[in-house]
Backbone as CSV, one residue per row, in Angstrom:
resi,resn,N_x,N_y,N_z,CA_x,CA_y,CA_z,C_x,C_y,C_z
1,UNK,0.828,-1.204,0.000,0.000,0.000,0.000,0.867,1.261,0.000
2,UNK,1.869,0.842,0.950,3.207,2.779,0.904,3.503,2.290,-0.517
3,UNK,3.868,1.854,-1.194,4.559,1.860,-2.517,3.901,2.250,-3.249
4,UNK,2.238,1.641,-3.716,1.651,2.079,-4.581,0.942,4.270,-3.670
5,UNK,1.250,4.018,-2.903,0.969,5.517,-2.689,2.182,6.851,-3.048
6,UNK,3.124,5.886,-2.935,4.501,6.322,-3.176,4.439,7.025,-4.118
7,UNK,4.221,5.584,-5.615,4.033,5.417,-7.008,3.191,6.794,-7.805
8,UNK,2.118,6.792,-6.788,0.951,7.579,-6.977,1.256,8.987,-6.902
9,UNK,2.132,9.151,-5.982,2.607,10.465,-5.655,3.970,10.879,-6.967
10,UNK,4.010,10.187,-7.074,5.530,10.689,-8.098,5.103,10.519,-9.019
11,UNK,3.805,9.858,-9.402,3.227,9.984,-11.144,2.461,11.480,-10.797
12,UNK,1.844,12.183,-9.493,1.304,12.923,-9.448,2.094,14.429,-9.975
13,UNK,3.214,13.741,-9.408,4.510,15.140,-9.426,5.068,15.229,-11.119
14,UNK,5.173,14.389,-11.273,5.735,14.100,-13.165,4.686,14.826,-13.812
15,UNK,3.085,14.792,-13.108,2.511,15.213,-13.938,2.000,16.213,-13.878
16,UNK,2.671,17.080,-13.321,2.620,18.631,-12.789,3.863,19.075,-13.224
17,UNK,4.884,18.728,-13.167,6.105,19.305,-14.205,5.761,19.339,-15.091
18,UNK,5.010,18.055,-16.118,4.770,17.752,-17.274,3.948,19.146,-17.972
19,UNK,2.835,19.312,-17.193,1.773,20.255,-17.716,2.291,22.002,-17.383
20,UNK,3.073,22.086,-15.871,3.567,23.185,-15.425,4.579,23.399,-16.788
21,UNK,4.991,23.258,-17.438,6.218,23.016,-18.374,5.389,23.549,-19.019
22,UNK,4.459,22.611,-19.549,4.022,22.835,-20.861,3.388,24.056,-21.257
23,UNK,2.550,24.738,-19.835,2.010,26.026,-20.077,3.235,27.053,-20.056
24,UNK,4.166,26.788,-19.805,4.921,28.138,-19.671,5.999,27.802,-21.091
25,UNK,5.754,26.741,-21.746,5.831,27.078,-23.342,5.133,27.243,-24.350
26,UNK,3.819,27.112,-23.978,3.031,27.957,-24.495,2.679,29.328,-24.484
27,UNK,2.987,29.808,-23.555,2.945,31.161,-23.338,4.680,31.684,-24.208
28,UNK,5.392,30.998,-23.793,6.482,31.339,-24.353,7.085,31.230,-26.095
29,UNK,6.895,30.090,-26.092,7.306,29.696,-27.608,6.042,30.585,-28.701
30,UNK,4.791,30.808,-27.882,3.872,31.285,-28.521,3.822,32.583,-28.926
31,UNK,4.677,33.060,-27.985,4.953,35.075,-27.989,5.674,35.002,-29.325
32,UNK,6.687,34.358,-29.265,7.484,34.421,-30.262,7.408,34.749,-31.424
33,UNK,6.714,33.248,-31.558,5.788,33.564,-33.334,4.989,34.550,-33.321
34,UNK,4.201,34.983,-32.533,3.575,35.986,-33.104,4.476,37.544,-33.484
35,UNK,5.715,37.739,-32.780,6.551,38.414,-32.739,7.698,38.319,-33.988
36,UNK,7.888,37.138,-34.027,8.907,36.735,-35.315,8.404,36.646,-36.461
37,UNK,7.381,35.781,-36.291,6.481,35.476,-37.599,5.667,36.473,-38.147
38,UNK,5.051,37.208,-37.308,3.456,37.611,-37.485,3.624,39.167,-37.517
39,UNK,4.638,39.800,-36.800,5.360,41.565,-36.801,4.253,41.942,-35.723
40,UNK,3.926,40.846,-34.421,3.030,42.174,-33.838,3.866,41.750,-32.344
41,UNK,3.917,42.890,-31.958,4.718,43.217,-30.318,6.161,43.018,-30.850
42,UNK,7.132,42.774,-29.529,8.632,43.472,-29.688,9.343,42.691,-28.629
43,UNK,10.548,42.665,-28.294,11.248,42.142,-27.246,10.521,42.164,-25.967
44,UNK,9.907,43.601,-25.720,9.151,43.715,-24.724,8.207,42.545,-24.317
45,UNK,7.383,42.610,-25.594,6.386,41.702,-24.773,6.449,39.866,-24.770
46,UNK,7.866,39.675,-25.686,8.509,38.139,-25.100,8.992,38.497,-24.244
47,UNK,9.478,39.208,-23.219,10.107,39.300,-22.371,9.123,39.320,-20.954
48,UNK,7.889,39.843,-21.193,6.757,39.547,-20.441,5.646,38.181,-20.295
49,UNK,6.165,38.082,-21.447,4.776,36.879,-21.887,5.612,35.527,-21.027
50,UNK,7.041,35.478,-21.132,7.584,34.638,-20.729,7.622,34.505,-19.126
51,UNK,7.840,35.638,-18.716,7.598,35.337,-17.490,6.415,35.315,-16.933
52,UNK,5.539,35.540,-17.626,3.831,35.416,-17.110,3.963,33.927,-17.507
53,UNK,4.009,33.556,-18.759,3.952,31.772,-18.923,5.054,31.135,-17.461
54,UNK,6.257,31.595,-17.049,6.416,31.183,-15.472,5.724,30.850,-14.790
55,UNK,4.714,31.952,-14.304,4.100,32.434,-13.347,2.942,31.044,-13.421
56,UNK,2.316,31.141,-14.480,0.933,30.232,-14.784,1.499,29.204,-14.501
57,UNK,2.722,28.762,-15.264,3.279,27.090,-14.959,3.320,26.911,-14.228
58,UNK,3.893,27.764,-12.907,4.458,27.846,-11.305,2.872,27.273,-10.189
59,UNK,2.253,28.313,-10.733,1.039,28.007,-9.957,-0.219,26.852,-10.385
60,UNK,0.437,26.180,-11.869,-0.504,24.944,-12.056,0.239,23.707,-11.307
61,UNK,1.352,23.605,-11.081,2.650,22.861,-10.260,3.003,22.678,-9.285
62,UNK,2.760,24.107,-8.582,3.323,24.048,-7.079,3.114,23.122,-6.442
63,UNK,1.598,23.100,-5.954,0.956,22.314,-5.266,1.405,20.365,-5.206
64,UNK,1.513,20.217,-6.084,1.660,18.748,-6.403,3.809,18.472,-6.650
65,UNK,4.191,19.504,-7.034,5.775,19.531,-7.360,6.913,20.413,-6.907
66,UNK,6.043,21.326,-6.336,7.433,21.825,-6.152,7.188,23.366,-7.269
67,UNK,6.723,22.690,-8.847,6.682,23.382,-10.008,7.777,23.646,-10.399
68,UNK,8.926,23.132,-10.486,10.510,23.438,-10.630,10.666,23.996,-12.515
69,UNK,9.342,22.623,-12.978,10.004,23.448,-14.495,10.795,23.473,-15.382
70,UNK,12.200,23.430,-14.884,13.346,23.662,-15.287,14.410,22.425,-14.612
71,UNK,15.322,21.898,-15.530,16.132,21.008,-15.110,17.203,21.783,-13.923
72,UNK,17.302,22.767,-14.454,18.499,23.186,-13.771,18.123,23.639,-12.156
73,UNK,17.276,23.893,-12.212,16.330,24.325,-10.727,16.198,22.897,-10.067
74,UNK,15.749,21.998,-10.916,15.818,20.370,-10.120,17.272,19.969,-9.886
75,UNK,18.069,19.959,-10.483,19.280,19.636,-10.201,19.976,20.650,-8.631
76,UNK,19.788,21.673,-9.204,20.113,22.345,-7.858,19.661,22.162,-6.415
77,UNK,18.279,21.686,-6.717,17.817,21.560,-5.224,18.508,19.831,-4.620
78,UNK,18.579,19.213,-5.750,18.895,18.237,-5.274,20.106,18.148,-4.801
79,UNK,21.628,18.797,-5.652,22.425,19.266,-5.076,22.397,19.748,-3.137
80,UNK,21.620,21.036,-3.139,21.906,21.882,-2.140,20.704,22.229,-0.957
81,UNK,19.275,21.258,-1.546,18.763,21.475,-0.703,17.609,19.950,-0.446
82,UNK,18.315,18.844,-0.947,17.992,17.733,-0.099,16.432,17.193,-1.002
83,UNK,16.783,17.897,-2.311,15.664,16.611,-2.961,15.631,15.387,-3.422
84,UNK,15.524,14.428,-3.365,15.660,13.433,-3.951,16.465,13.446,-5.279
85,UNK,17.377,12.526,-5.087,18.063,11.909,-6.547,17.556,11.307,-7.650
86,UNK,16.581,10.428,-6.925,16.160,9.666,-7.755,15.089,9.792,-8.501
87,UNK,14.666,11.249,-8.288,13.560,11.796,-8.535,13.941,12.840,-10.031
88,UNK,15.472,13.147,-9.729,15.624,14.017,-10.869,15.780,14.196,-12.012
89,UNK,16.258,12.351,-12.646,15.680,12.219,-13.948,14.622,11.793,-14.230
90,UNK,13.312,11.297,-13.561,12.058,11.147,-14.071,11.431,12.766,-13.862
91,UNK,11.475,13.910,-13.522,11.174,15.496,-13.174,12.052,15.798,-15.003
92,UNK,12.790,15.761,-14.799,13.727,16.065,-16.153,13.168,15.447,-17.276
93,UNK,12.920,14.266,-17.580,11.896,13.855,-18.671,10.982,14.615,-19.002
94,UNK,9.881,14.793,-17.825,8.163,15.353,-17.188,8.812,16.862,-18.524
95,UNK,9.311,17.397,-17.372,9.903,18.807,-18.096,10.550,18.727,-19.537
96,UNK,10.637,17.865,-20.196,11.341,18.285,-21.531,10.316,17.623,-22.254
97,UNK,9.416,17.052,-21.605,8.209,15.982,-22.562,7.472,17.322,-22.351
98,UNK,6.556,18.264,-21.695,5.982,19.146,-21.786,6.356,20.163,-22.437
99,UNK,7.514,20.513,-22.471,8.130,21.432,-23.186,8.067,21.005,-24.943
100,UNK,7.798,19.867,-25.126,8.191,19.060,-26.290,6.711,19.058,-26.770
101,UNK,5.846,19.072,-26.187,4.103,19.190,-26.825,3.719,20.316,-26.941
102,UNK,3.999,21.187,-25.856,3.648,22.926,-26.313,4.427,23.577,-27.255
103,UNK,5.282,23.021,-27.437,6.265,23.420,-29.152,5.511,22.693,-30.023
104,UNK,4.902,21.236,-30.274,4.355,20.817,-31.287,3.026,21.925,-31.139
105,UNK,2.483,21.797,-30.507,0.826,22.498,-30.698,1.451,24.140,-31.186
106,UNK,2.398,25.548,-30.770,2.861,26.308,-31.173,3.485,25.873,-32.952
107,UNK,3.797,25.209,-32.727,4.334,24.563,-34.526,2.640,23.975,-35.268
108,UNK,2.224,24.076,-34.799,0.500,23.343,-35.273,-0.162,25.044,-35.810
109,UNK,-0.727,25.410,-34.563,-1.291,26.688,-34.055,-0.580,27.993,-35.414
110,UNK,0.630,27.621,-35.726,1.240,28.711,-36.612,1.773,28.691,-37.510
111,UNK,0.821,27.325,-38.452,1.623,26.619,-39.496,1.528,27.594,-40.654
112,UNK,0.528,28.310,-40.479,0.107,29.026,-42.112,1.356,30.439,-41.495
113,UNK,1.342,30.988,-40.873,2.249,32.279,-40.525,3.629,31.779,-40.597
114,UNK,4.108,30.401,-40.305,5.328,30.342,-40.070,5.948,30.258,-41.722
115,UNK,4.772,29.519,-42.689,4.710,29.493,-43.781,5.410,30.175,-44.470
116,UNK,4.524,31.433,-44.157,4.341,32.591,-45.172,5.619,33.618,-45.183
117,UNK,5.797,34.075,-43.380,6.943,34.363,-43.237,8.595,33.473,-43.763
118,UNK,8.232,32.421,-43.629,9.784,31.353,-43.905,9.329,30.173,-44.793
119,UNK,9.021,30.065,-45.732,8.782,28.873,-46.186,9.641,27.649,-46.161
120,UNK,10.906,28.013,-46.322,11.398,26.925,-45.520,12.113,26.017,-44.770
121,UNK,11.677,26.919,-43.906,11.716,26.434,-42.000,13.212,26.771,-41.680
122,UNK,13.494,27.785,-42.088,15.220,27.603,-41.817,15.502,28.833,-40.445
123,UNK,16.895,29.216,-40.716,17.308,29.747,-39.160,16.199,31.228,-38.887
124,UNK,16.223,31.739,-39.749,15.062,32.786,-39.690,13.815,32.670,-38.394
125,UNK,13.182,31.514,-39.065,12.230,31.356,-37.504,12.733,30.448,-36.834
126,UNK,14.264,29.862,-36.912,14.304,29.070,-35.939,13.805,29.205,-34.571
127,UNK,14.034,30.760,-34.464,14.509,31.740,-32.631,12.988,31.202,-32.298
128,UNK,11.869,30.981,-32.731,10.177,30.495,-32.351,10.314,29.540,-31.549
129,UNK,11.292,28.682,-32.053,11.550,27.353,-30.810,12.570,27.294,-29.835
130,UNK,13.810,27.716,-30.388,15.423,27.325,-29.707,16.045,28.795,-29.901
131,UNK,16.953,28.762,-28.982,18.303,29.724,-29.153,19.108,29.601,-29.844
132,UNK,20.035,30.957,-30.080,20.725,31.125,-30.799,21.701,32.194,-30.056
133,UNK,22.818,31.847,-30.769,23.886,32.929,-29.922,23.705,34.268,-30.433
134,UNK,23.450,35.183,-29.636,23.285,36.549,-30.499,21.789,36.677,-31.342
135,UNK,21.048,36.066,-30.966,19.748,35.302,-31.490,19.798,35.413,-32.817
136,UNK,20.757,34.945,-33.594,20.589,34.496,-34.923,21.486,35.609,-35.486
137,UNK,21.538,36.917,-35.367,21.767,37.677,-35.497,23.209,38.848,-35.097
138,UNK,23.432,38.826,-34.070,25.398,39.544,-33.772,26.062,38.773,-33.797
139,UNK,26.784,38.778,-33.319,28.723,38.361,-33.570,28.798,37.787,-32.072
140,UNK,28.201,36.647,-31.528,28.260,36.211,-30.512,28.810,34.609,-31.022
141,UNK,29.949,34.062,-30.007,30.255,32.808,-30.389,29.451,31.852,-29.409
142,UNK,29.761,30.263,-29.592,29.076,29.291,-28.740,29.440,29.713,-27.389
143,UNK,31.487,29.961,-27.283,31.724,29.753,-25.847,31.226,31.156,-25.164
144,UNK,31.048,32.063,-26.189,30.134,33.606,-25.439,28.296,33.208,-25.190
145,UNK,28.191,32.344,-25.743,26.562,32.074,-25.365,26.391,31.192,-24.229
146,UNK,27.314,30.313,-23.781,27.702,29.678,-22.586,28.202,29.726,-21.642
147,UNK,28.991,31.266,-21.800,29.530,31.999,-20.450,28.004,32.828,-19.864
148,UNK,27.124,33.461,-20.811,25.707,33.758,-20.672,24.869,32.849,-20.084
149,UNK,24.723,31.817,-20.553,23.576,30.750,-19.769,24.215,30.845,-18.353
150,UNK,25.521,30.659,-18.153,25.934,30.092,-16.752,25.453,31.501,-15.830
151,UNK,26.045,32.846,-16.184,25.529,33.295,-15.428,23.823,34.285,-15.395
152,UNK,23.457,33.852,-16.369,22.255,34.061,-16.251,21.277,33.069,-15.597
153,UNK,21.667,31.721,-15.674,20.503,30.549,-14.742,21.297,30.858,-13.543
154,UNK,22.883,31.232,-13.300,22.788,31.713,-11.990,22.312,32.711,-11.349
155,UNK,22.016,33.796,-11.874,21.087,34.395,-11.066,19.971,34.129,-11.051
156,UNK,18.961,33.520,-11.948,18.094,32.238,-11.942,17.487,31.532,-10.675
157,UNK,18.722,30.793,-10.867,18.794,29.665,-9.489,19.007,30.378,-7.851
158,UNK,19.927,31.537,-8.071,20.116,32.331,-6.911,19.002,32.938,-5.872
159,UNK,18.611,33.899,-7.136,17.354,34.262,-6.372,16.051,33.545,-6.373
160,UNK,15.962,32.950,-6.979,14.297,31.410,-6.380,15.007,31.200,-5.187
161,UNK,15.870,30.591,-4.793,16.445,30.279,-3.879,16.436,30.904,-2.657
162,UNK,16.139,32.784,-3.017,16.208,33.526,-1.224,14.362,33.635,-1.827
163,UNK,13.861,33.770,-3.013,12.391,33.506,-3.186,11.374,32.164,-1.958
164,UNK,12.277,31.624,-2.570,11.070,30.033,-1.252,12.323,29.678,-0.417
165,UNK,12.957,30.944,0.379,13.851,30.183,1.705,12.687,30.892,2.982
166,UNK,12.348,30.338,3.954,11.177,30.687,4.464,11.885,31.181,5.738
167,UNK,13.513,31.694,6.019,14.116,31.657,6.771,14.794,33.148,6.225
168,UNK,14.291,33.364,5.038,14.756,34.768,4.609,13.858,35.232,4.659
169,UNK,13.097,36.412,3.468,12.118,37.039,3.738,11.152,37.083,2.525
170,UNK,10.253,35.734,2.292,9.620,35.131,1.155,8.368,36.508,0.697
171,UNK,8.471,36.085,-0.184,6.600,36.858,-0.483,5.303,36.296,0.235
172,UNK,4.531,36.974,0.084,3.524,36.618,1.105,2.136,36.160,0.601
173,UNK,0.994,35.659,1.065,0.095,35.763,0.043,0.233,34.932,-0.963
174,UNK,0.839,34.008,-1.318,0.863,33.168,-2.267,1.597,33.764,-3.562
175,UNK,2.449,34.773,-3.406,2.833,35.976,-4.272,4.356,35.413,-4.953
176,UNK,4.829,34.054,-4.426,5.760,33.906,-4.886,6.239,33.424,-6.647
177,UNK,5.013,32.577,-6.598,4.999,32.185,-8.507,4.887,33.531,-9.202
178,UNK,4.590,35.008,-8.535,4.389,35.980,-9.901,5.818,36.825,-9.756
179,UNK,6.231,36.913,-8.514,7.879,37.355,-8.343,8.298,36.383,-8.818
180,UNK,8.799,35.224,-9.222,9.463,34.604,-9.665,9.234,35.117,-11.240
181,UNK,8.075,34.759,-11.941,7.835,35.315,-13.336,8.902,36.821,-13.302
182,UNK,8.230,37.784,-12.463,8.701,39.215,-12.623,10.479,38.582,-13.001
183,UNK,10.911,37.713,-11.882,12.009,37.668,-12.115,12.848,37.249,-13.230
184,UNK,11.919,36.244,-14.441,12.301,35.939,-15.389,12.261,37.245,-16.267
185,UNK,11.078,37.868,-16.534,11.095,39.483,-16.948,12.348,40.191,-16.711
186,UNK,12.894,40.474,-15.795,13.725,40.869,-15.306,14.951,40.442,-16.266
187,UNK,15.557,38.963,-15.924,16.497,38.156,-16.837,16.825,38.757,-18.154
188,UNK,15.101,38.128,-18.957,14.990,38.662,-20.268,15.386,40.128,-20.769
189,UNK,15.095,41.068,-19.906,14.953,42.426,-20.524,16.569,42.851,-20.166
190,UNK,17.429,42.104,-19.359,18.834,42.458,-18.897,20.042,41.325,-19.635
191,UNK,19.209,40.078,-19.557,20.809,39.482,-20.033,19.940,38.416,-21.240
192,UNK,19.233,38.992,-22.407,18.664,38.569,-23.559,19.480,38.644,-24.708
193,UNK,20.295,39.056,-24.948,21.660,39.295,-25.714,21.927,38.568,-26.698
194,UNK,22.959,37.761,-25.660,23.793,36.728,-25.760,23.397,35.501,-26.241
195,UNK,22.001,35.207,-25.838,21.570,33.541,-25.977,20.344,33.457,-25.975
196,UNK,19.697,34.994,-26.050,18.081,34.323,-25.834,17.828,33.765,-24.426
197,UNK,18.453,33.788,-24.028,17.575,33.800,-21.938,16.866,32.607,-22.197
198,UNK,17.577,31.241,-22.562,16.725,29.898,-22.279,17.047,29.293,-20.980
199,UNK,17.603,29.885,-19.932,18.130,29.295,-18.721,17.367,28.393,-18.293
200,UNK,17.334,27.173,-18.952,16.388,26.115,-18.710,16.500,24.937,-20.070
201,UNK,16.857,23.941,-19.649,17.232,22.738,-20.969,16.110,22.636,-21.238
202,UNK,15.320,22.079,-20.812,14.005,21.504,-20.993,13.280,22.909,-22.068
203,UNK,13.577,23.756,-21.944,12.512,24.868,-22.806,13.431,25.370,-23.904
204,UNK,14.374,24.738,-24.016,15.458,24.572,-25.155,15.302,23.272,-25.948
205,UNK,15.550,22.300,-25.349,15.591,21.242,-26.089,14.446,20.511,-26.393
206,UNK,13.318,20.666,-25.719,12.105,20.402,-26.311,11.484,20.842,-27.445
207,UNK,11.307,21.885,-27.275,11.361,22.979,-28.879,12.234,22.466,-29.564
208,UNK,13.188,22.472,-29.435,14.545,22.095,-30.512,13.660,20.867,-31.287
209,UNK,13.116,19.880,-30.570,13.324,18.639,-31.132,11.884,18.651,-31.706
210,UNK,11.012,19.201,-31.383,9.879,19.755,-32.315,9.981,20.498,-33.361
211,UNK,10.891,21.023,-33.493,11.100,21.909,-34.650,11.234,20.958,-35.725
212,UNK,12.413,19.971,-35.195,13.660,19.722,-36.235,12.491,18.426,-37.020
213,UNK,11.671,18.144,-35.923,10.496,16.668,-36.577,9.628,16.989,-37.380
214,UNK,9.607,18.878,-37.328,8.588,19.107,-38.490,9.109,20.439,-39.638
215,UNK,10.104,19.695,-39.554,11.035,20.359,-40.962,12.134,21.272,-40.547
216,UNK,12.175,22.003,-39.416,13.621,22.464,-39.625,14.594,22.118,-39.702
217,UNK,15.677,22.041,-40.493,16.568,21.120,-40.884,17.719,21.781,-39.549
218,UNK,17.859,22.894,-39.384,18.773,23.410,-38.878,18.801,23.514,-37.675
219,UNK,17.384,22.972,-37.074,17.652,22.866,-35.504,18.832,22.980,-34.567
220,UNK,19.492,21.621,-34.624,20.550,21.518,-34.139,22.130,22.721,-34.147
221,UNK,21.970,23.467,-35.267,22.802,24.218,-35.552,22.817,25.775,-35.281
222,UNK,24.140,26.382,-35.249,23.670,27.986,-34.836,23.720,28.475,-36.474
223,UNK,23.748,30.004,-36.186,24.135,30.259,-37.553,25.145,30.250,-38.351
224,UNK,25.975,29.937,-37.560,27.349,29.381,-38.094,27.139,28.187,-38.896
225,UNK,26.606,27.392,-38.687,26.748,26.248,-38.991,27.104,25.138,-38.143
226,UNK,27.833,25.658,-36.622,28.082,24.550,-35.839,26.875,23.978,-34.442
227,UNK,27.603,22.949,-34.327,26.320,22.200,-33.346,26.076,22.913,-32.298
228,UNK,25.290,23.506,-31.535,24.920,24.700,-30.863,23.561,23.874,-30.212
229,UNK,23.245,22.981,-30.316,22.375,22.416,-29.207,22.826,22.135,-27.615
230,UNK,23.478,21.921,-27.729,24.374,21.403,-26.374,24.546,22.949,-25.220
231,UNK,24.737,23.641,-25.747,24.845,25.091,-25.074,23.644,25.268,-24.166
232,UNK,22.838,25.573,-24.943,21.678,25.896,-23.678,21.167,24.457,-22.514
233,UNK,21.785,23.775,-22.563,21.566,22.529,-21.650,22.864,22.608,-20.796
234,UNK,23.790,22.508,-20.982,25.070,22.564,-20.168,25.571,24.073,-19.311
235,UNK,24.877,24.932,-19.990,25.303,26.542,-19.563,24.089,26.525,-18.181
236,UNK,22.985,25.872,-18.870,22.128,26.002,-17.625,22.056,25.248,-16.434
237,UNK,22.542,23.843,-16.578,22.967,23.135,-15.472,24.086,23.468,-14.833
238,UNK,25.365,23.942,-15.060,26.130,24.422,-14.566,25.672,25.621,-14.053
239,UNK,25.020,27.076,-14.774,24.892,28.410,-13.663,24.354,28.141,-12.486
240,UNK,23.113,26.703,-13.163,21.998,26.249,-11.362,22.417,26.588,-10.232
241,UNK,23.597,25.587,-11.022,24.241,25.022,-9.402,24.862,25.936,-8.753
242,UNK,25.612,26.620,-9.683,26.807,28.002,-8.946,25.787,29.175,-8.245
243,UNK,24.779,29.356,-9.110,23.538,30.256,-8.696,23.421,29.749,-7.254
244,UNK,22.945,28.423,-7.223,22.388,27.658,-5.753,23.662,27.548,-4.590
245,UNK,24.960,27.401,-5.504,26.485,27.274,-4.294,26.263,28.746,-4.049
246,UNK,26.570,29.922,-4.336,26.478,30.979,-3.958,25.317,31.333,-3.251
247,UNK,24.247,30.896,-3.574,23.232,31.654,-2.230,23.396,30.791,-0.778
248,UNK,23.650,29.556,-0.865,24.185,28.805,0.118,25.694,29.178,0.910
249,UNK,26.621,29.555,-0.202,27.633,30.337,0.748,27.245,31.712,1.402
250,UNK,26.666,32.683,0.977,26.970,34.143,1.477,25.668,34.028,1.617
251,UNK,24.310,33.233,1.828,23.467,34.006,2.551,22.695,33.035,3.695
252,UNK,22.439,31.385,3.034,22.008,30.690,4.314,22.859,30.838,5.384
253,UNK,24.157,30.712,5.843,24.626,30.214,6.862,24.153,31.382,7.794
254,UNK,24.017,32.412,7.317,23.833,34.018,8.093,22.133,33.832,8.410
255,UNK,21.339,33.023,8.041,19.960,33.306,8.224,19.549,31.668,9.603
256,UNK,18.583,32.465,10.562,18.174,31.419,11.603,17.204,31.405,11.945
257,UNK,16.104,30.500,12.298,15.250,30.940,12.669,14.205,29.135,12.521
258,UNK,12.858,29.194,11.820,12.403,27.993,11.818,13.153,26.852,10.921
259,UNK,12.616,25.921,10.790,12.847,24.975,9.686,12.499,25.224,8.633
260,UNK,12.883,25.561,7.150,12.484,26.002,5.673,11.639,25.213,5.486
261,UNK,11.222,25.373,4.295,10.022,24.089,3.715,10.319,23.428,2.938
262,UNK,9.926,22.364,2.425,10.014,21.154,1.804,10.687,21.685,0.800
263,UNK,11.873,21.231,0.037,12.721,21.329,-1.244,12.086,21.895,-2.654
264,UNK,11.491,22.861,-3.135,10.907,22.998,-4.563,9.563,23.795,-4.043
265,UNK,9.203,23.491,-2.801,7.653,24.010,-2.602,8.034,25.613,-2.439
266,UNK,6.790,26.456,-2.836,6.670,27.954,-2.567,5.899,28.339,-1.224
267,UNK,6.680,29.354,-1.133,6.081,30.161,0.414,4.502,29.938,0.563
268,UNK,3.849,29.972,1.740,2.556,29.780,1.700,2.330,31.360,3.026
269,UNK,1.202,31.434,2.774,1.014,33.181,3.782,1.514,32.690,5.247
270,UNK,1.242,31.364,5.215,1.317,31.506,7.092,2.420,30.313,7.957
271,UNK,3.078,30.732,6.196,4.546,29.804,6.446,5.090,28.555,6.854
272,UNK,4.332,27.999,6.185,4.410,26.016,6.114,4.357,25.962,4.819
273,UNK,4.717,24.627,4.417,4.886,24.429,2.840,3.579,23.607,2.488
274,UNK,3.141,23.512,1.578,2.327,22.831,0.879,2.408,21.578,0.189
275,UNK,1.942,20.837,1.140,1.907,19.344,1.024,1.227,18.238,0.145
């Protein structure tokens, strides 16, 4: 009976990454096209839409996961704040399989625009699904788009981190999934440059691999021509962690007080975690 409740509980959690994922690439991958493809809105409002698609994912998730989302956010906690191991490649699947259906339905949803704008399917609209160094566009190399991921998912990973420490000074009100969004806003509109602000594998490589199944040949590649998939997955697991070692050096040891809450869960108003 504990096993199959166990069972029950970790298909519950897979399937709240799964869907938490998936809405916050829909909101995301979806800005895009209408932005790349379609000429309506501007950096601005991918830079909003994305962190509102956060926000929605965060709060369809929490409850049941944690809502982590992002590989690199799961890896970190497991690192530095005592989540399960064994939990972090079935969460990592959840998250790149959701990420991987809200890119097909965005590739569905915008077949006639993606059309018309690119007929065919090349680096032009790649940026709708995946990154690019310099997003397709400046004089940015791989190892400059990977010095970017690292420290952009580290500040990422940093601040979620004093976000749901319940021993610092959390949001209140259930307010933490829309500061977190703000905080991706934030990211985007400051360190969007370099790489397109995918600080997250799963919302990289899911797209990627939707793209490439329905004709982009060039997925895998930057505009150079070289393999440029690997970047936004490795830049972001590595900043996680440094994001998560640094708030653990210079700010837990200095903070005292109750016991934090459960690994991944968000602040609740009256400061217990949500079970």
């Amino acid at each position: 009976m504990a096993e199959q409740t166990s069972r029950r509980e970790l298909v519950g959690e897979l399937s709240a990454e799964f869907l938490g994922t998936m809405i916050l690439i829909l909101f995301g991958c979806g800005v895009v096209a209408q932005v790349v493809a379609a000429g309506i809105g501007d950096h601005d409002s991918i830079a909003w839409a994305w962190g509102l698609g956060v926000t929605m994912g965060v709060y369809v998730a929490a409850r049941l996961s944690g809502a982590h989302i992002n590989p690199a956010v799961t890896l970190a906690l497991a690192c530095f704040k005592g989540f399960e191991w064994k939990k972090v490649g079935p969460y990592v699947v959840a998250q790149t399989a959701g990420a991987f259906v809200a890119a097909l339905l965005v590739r569905w949803n915008y077949t006639e625009v993606l059309a018309k704008t690119d007929p065919g399917h090349t680096i032009k609209t790649q940026g709708v699904f995946s990154t690019l160094p310099g997003n397709g566009a400046l004089p940015v190399s791989e190892l400059g788009a990977l010095r970017d991921q690292v420290i952009g998912t580290a500040i990422l990973v940093l601040v979620i981190f004093a976000i749901t420490d319940l021993l610092n000074t959390p949001p209140g009100a259930n307010l933490a999934p829309l500061i977190i969004g703000l905080l991706v806003v934030a990211i985007g509109m400051a360190w969007g440059t370099d790489a397109g602000y995918a600080i997250n594998p799963a919302r990289d490589f899911g797209p990627r691999l939707a793209s490439f199944i329905t004709g982009y040949g060039t997925a895998w590649r930057d505009q150079y021509g070289n393999i440029y998939f690997w970047v936004p997955i490795v830049g972001p697991l590595v900043g996680g962690v440094v994001g998560a070692a640094i708030y653990k050096l210079f700010i837990s040891p200095y903070l005292t007080g109750e016991e934090p809450q459960e690994p991944g869960r968000v602040p609740t108003p009256d400061g217990e975690h949500m079970d």
